[in-house]
N, C-alpha and C positions, 0 to 999 in steps of 0.2 A: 504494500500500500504506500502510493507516495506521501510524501510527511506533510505537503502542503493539506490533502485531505485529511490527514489525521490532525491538522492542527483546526480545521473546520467542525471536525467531530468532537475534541473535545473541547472547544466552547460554548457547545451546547450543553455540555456534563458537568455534573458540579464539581469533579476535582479535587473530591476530596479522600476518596477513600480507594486506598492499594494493595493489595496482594501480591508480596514479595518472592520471587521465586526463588529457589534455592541457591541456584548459581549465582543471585546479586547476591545475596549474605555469604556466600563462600567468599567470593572476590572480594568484599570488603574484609572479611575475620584471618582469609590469607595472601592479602593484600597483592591480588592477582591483578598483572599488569597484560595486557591495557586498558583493562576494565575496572580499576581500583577507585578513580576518580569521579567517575559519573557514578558509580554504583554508591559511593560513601555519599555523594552529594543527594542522592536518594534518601540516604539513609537520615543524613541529617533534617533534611526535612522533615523525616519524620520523628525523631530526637527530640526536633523545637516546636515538635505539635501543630506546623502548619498544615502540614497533609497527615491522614488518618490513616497511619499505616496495621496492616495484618499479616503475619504467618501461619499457614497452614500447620496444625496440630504436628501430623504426619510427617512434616518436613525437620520437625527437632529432632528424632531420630537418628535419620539420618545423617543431619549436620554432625552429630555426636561422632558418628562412627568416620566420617570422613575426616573431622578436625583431630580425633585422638590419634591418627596418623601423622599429624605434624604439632599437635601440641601435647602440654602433659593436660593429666586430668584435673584437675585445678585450674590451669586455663580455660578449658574446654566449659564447667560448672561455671565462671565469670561471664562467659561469651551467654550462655543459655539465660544465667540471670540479666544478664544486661537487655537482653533482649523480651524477658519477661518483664522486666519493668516499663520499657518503652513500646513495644507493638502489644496488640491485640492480638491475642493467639486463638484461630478459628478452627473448628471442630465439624464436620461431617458425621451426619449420620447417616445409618443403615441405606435409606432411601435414597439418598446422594452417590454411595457408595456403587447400589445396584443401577443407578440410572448411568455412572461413569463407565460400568461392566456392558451395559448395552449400548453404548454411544460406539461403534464398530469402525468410526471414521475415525476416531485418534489413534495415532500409530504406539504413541508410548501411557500406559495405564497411571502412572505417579502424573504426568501431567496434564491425563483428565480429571484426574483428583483434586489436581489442584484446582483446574479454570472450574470442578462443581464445587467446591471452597470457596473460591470468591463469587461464585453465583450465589453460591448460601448467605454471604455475608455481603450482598451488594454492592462490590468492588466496583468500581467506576473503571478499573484496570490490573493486567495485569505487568507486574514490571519482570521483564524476563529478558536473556540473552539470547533466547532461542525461538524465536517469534513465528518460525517453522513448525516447529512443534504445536504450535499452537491454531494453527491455519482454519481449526471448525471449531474453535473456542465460544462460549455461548460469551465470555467478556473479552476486551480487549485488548490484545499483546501491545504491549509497549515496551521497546530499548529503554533504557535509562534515559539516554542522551532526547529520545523522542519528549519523553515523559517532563524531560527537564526544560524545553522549550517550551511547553504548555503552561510552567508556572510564572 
């Protein structure tokens, strides 16, 4: 989607609330280049409460097992809290679950799970590196950098 229409779409959307996908929080937590700096600036917006940011339940897991490969466990416990303090951490249930199992048009099941996460929770976006992935998403991929000219 070219960005001048996505900059049309989302001045119609209120802007305020995002669904963070895993990859931005990883690039930010292991300060993954070239992606470190839009992703963090993501993040601080959501830090200073301008934008209403959410992580999917199901993606703290995850982060776990992926960070205790490059951090100790003590680090790994600050990153989970830090982020428990600042995002809203959204929950799927059963019915989201099975509607993500029959959505047959997304290639990969974690990021149908996610985009029925921020459908559950009203995402006006999601923020992701892989906008691919996301191609029959019922909300809408957004780059960082996309995300970040909207504000």
């Amino acid at each position: 989607m070219e960005l001048n229409l996505i900059m049309k779409m989302v001045k119609m959307m209120k802007r305020n609330k995002i669904l963070i996908d895993l990859n931005i929080i990883l690039d930010v937590f292991l300060k993954r280049e070239p992606f470190f700096q839009d992703s963090y600036k993501v993040f601080d917006l959501c830090y200073s409460q301008k934008i209403h940011g959410v992580i999917a339940a199901h993606s703290l897991s995850t982060l776990w097992y992926v960070l205790r490969k490059h951090l100790s466990d003590e680090e790994c416990r600050k990153i989970i809290s830090s982020l428990l303090n600042s995002f809203e951490i959204a929950q799927i249930d059963k019915s989201h679950i099975k509607a993500a199992i029959e959505r047959k048009n997304f290639k990969d099941f974690e990021d149908c799970l996610q985009d029925e996460c921020a459908y559950s929770f009203n995402a006006d976006f999601i923020i992701t590196r892989d906008k691919n992935d996301f191609l029959n998403a019922k909300i809408l991929p957004l780059l960082p950098t996309e995300f970040l000219h909207t504000v």
